[in-house]
C-alpha positions as CSV (number, residue, x, y, z in Angstrom):
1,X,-8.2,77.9,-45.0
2,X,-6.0,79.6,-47.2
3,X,-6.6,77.7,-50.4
4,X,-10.7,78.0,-49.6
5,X,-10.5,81.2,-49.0
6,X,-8.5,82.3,-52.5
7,X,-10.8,79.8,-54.4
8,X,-13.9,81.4,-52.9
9,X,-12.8,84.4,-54.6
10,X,-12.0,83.8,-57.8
11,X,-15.2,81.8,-58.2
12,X,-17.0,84.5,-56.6
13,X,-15.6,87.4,-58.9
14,X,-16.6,84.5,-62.3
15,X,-19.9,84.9,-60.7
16,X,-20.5,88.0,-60.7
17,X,-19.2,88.7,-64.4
18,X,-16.5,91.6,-62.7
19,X,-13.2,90.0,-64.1
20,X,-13.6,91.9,-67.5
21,X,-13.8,95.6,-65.5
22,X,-10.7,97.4,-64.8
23,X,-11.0,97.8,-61.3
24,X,-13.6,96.5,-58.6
25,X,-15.7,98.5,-56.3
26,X,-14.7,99.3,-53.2
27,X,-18.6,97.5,-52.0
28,X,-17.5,94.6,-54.0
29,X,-14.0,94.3,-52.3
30,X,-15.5,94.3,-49.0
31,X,-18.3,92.4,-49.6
32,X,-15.5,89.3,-50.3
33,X,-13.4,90.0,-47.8
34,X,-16.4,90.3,-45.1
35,X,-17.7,87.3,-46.3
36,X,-14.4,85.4,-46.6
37,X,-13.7,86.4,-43.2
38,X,-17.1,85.4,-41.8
39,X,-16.7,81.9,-43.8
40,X,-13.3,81.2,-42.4
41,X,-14.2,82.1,-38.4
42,X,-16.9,80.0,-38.3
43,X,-15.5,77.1,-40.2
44,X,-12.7,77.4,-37.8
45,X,-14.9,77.0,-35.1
46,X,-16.0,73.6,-35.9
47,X,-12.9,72.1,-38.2
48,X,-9.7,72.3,-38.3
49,X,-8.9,72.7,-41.9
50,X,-10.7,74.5,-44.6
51,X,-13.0,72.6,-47.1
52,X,-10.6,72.2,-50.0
53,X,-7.7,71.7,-47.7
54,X,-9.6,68.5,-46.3
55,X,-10.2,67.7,-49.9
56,X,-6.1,67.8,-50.6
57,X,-5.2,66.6,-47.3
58,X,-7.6,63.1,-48.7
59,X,-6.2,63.2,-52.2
60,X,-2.6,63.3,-50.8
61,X,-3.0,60.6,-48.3
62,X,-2.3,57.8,-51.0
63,X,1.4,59.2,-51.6
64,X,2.2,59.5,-48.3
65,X,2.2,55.9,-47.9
66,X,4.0,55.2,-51.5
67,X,7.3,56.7,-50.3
């Protein structure tokens, strides 16, 4: 969920236009990692990997069987 979760952000910050100020609110700050957090327990709940990891796990499985 690691990968998920660090994408989320970086989207999330081109989102909201705050990548040119020189530092982020503490609101902001929280707001992403309360809502990263919230993401990520539920998701856990029902999968066992995060959405881009299920994504890289696919893209992956075509190597695996190369070697």
């Amino acid at each position: 969920m690691s990968l998920t979760a660090y994408v989320f952000h970086v989207v999330g910050i081109r989102m909201l236009g705050i990548e040119e100020l020189p530092g982020s609110p503490l609101r902001v700050l929280l707001g992403f990692f309360a809502s990263v957090t919230v993401l990520a327990v539920v998701w856990s709940r029902f999968f066992r990997r995060g959405p881009l990891e299920y994504l890289l796990n696919g893209a992956t499985k075509v190597a695996r069987h190369l070697t």
